[in-house]
C-alpha positions as CSV (number, residue, x, y, z in Angstrom):
1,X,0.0,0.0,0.0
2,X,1.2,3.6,-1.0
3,X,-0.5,6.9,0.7
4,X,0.9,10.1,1.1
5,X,-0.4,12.8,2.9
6,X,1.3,16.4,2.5
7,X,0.2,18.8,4.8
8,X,0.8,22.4,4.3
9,X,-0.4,24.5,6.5
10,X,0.9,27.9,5.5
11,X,-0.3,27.3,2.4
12,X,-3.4,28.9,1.3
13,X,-5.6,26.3,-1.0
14,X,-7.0,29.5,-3.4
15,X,-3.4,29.9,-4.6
16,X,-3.9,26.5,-6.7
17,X,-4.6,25.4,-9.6
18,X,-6.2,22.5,-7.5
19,X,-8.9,24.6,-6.4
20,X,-9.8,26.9,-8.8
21,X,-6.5,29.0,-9.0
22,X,-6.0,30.1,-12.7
23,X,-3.1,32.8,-12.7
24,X,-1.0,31.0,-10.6
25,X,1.5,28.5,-12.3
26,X,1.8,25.4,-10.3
27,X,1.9,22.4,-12.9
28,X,3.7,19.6,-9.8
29,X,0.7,20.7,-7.5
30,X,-1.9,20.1,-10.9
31,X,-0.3,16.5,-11.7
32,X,-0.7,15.3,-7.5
33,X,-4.1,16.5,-7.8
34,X,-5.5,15.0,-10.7
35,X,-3.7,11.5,-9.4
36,X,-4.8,11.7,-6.0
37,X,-7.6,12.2,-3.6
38,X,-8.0,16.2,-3.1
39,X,-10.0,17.3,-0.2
40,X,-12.2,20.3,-0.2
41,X,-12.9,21.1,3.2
42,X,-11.0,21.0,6.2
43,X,-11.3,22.0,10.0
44,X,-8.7,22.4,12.3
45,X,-9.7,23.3,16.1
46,X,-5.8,24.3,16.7
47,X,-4.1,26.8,14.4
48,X,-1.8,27.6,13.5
49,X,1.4,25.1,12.7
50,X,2.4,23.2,15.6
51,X,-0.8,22.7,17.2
52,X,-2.6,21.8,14.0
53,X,0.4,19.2,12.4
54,X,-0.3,17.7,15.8
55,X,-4.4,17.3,15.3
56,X,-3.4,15.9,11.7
57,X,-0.8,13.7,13.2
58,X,-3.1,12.5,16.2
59,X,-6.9,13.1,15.6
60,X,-7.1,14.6,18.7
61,X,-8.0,18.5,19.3
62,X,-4.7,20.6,20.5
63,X,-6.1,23.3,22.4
64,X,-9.3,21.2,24.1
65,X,-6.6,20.3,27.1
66,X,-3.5,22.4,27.1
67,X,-1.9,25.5,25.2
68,X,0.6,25.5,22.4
69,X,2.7,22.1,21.8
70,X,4.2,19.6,19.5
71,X,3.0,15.6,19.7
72,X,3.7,14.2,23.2
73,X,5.6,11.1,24.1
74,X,2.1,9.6,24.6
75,X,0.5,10.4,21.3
76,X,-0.4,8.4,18.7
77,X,0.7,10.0,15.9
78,X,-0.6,8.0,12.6
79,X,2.6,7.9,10.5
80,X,4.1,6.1,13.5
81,X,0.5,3.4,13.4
82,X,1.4,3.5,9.8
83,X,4.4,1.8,10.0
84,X,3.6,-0.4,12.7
85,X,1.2,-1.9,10.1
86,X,3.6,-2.2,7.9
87,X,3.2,0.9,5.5
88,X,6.2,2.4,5.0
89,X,6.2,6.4,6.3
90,X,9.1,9.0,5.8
91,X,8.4,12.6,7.3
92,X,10.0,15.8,5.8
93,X,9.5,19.3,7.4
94,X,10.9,22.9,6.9
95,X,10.9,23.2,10.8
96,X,13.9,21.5,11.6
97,X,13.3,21.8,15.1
98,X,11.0,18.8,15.1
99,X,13.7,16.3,14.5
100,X,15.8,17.6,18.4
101,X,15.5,15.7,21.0
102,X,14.1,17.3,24.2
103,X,10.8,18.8,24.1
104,X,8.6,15.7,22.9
105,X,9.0,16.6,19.3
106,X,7.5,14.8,16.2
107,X,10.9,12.6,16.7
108,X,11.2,10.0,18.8
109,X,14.5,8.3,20.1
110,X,12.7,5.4,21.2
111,X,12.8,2.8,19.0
112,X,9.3,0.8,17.6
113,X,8.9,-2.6,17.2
């Protein structure tokens, strides 16, 4: 099994040709959506970044039962249930501070098996 999920959430979806967009050129973004599943509404309860990767990650609501925070050490984060099932997962970020340890980022030092 294959899925990817991209999240971009400093990316506004009317910028797109995906959705509607016609002055912007964006061909890459054109191609993934006419190959994939594209979604056309979305609710996050915790904005912005942070808290609503960690809603995406976990299905659970961010700001419902404590202020701003990356995943805990006791979340399940689906790319990490992912690959327990054997479906392989690879994250990439442009926060590189997600990969330190310290902090309970989305990287964990703890090995799964």
């Amino acid at each position: 099994m294959r899925a990817i999920m991209v999240m971009f959430d400093t990316l506004n979806r009317h910028m797109l040709p995906n959705y509607g967009c016609d002055w912007i050129h964006a061909p890459n973004f054109k191609k993934l959506g006419e190959k994939t599943v594209v979604f056309d509404q979305s609710y996050a309860g915790s904005l912005p970044c942070m808290p609503a990767r960690r809603e995406l990650h976990t299905g659970r609501y961010n700001f419902l039962h404590r202020s701003w925070g990356p995943i805990e050490p006791f979340d399940n984060s689906m790319p990490e249930i992912l690959k327990k099932n054997g479906v392989y997962t690879h994250l990439v970020t442009d926060h590189q501070h997600y990969w330190e340890d310290g902090g309970a980022t989305y990287h964990t030092t703890i090995p799964s098996n």
